[in-house]
DSSP file (Angstrom, degrees, kcal/mol; ACC not computed):
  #  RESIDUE AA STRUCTURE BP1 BP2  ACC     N-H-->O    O-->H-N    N-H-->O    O-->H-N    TCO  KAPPA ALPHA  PHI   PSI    X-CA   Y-CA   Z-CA
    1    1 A X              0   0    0      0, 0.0     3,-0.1     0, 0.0     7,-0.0   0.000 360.0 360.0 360.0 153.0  -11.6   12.7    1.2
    2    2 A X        -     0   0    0      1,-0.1     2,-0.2     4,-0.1     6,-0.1  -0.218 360.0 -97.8 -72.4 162.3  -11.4   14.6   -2.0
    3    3 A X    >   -     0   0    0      4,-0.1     3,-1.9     1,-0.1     2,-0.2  -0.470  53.6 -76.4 -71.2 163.2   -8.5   14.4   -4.0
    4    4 A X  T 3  S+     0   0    0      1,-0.3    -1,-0.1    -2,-0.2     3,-0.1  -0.424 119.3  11.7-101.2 125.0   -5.9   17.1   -3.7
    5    5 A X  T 3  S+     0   0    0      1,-0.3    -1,-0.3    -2,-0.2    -2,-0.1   0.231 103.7 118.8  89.4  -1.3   -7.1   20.3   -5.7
    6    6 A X  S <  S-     0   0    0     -3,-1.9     2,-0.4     1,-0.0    -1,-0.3  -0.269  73.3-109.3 -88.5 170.7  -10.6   19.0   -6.0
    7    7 A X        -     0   0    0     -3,-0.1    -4,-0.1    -2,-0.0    -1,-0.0  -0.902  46.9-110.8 -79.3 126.2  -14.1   20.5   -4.6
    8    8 A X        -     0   0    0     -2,-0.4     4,-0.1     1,-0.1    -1,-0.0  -0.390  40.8-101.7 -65.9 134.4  -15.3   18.1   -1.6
    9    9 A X        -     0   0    0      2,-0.1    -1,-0.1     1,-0.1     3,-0.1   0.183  15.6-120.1 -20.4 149.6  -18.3   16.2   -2.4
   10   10 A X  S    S+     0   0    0      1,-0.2     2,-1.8     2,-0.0    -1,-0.1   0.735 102.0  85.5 -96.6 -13.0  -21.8   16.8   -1.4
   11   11 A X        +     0   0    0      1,-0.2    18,-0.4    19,-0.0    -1,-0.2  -0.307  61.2 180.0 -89.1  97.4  -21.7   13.9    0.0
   12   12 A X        +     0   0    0     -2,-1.8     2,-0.2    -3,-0.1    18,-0.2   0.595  62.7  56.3 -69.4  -9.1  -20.1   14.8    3.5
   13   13 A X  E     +A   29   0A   0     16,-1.5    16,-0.7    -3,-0.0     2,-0.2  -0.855  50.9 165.6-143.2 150.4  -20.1   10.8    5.1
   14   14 A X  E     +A   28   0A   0     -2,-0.2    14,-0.2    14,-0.2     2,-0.2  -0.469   3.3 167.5-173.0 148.3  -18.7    7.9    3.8
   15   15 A X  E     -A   27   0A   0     12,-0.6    12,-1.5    -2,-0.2     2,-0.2  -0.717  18.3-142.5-171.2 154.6  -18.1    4.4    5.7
   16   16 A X        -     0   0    0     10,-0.2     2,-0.4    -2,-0.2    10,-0.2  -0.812  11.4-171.5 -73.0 143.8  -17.2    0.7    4.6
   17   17 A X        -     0   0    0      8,-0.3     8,-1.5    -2,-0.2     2,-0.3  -0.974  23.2-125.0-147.3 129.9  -18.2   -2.2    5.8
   18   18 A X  E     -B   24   0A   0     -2,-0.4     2,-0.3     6,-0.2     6,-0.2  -0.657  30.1-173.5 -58.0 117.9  -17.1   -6.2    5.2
   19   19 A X  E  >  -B   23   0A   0      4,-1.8     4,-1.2    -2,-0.3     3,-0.1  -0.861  60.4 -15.7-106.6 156.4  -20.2   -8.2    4.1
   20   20 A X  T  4 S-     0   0    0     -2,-0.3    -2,-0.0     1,-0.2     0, 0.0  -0.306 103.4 -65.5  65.1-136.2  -19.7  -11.7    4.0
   21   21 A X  T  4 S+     0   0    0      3,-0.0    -1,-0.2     0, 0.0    -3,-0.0   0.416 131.8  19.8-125.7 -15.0  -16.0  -13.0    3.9
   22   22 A X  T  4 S+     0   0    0     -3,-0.1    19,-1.5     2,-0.0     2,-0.4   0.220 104.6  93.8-137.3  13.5  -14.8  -11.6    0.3
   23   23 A X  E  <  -BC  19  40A   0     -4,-1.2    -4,-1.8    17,-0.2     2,-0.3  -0.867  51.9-166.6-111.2 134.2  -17.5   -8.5   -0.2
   24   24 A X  E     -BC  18  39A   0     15,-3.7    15,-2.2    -2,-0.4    -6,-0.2  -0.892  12.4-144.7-116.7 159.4  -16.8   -4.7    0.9
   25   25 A X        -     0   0    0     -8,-1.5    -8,-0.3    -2,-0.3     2,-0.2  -0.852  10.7-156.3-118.2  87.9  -19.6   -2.2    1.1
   26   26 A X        -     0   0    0    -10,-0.2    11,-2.9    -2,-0.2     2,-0.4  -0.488  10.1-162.5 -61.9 127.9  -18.7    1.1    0.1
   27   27 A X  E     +AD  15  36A   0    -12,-1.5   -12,-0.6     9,-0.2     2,-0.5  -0.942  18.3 175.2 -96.8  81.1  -20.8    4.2    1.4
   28   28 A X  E     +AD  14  35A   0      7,-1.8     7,-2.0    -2,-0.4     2,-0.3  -0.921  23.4 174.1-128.2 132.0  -21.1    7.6    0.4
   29   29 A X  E     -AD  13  34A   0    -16,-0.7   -16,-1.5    -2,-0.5     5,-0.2  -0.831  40.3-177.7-141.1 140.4  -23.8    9.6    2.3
   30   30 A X  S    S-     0   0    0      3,-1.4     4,-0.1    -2,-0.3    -1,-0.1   0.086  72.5 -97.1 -93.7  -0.1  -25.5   13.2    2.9
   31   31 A X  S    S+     0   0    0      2,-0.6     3,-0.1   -18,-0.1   -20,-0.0  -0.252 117.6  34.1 136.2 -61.5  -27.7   11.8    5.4
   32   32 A X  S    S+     0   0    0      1,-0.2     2,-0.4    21,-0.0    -3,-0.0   0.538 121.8  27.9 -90.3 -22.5  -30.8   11.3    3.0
   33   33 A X        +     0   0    0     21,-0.2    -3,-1.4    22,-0.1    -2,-0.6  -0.980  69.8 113.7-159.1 134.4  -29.2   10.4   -0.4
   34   34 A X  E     -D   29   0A   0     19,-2.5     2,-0.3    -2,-0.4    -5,-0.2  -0.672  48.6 -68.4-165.2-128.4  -26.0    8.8   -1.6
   35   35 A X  E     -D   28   0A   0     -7,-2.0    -7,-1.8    17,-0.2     2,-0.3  -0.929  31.6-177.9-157.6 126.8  -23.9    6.0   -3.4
   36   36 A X  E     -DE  27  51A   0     15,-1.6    15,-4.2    -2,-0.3     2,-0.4  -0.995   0.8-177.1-142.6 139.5  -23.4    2.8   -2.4
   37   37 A X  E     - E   0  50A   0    -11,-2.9     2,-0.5    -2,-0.3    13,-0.2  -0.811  17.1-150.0-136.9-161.3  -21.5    0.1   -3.9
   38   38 A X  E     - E   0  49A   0     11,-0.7    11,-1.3    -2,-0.4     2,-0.4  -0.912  21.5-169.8-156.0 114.3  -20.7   -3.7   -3.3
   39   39 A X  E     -CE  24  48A   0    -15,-2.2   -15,-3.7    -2,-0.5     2,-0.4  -0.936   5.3-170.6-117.0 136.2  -17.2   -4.9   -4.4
   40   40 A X  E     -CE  23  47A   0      7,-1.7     7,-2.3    -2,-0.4     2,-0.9  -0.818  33.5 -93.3-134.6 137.0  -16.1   -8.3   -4.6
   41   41 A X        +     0   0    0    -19,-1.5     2,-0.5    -2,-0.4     5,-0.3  -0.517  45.7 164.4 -30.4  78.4  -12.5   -9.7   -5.3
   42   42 A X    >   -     0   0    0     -2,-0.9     3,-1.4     3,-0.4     2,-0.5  -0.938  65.2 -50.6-116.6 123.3  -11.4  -10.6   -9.1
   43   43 A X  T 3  S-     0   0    0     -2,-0.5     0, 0.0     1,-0.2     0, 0.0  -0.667 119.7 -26.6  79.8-133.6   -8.3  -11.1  -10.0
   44   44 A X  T 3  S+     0   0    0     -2,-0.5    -1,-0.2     2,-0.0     2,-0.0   0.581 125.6  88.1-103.3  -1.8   -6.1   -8.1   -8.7
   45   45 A X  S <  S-     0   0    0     -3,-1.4     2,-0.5    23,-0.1    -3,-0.4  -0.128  71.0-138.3 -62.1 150.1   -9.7   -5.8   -9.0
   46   46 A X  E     + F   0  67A   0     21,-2.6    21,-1.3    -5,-0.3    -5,-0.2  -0.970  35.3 178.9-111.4 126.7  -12.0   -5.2   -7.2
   47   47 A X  E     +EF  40  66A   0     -7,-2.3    -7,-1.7    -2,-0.5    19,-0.2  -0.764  12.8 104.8-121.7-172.6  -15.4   -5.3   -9.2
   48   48 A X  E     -E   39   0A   0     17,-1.0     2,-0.3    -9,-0.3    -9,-0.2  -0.848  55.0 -51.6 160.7 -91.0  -19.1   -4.9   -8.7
   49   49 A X  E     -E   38   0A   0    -11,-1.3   -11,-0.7    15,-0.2     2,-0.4  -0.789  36.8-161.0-165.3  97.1  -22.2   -3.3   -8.9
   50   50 A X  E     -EG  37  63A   0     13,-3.6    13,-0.7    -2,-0.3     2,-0.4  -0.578   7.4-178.6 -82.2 152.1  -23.3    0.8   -7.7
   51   51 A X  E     -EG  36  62A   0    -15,-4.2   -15,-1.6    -2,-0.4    11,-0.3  -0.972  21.7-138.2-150.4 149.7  -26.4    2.0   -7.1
   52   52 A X        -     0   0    0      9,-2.3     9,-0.5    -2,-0.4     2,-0.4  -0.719  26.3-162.6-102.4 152.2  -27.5    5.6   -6.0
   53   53 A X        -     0   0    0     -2,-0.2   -19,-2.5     7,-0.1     2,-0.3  -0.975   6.3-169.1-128.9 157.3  -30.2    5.6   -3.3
   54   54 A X        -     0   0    0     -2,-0.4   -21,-0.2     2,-0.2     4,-0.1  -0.776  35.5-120.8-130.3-164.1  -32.5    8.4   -2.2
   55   55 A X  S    S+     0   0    0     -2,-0.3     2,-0.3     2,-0.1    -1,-0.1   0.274  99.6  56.0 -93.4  -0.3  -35.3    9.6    0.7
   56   56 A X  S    S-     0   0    0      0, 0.0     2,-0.3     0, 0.0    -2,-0.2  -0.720 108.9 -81.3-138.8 179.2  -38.1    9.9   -2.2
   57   57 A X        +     0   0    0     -2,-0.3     2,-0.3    -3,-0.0    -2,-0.1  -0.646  61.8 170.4 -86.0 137.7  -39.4    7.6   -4.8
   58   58 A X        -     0   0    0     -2,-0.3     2,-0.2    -4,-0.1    -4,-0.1  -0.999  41.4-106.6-159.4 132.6  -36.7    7.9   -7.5
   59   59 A X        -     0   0    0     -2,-0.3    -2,-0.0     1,-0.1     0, 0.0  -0.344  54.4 -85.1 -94.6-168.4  -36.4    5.8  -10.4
   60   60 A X        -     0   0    0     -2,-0.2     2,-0.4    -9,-0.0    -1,-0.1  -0.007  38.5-166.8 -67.6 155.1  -33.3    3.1  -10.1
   61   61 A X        +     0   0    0     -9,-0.5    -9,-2.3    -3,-0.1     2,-0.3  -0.971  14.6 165.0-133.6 125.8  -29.7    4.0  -11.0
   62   62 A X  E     +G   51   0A   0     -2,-0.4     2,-0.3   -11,-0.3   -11,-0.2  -0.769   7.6 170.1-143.2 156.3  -27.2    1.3  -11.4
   63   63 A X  E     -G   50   0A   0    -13,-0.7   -13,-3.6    -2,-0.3     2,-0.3  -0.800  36.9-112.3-175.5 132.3  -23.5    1.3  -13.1
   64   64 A X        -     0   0    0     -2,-0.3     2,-0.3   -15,-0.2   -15,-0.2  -0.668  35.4-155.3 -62.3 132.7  -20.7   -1.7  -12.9
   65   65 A X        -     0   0    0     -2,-0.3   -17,-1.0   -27,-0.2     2,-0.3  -0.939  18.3-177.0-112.9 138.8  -17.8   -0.6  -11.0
   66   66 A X  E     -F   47   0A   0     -2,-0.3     2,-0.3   -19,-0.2   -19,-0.2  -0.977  11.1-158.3-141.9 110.4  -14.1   -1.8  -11.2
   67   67 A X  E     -F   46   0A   0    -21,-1.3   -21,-2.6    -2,-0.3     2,-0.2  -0.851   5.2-153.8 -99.2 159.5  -11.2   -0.5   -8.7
   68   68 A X        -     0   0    0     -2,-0.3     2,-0.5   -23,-0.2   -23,-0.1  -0.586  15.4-124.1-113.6 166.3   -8.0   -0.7   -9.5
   69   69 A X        +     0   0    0     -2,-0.2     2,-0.4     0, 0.0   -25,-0.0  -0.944  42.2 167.5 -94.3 113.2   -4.7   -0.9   -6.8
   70   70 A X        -     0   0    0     -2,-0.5     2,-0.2     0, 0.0     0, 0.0  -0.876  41.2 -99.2-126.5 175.8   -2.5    2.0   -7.8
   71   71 A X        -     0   0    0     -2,-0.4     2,-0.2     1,-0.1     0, 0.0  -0.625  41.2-103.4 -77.7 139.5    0.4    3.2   -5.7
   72   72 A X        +     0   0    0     -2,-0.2     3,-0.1     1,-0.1    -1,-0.1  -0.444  42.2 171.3 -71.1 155.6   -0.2    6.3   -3.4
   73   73 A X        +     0   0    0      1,-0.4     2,-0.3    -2,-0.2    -1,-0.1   0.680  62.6  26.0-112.4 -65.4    1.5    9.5   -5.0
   74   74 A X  S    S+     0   0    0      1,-0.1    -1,-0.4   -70,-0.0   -70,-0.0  -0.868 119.6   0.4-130.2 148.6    0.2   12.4   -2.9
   75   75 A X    >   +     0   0    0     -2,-0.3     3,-1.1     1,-0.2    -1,-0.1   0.451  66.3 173.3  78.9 -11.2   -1.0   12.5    0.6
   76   76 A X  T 3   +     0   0    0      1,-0.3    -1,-0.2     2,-0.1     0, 0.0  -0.203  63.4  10.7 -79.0 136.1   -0.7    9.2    1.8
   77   77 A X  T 3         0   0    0     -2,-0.0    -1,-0.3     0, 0.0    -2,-0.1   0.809 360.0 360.0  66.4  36.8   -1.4    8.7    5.5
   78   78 A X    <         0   0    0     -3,-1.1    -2,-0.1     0, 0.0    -3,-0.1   0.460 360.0 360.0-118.2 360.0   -2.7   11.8    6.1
């Protein structure tokens, strides 16, 4: 969900998924077109690899990704 004060995303659905025993696969979706990324454990990170996909021939888009554990602030469990 967006963060608080932000514009929502175009991409309107999102899911995760465990591959393997120490890999998540993050999702971000309109239906046809999105984000996907694959994050792996290091250290107290998470790091890995994004990649946009589409429904047409498109050429590839890739970026390293790193999340961090920060403390929730605003919102949390809601």
């Amino acid at each position: 969900r967006p963060v608080s004060g932000t514009q929502p995303s175009i991409h309107r659905f999102s899911f995760w998924k465990i591959d393997g025993t120490d890999t998540v696969r993050l999702v971000w979706t309109t239906g046809f077109s999105g984000l996907g990324m694959q994050l792996y454990p290091e250290g107290k990170n998470l790091k890995g690899e994004a990649e946009t996909f589409w429904d047409f021939p498109r050429t590839e888009q890739k970026a390293k990704v790193m999340a961090r554990k920060i403390d929730c602030v605003d919102n949390c469990g809601r």
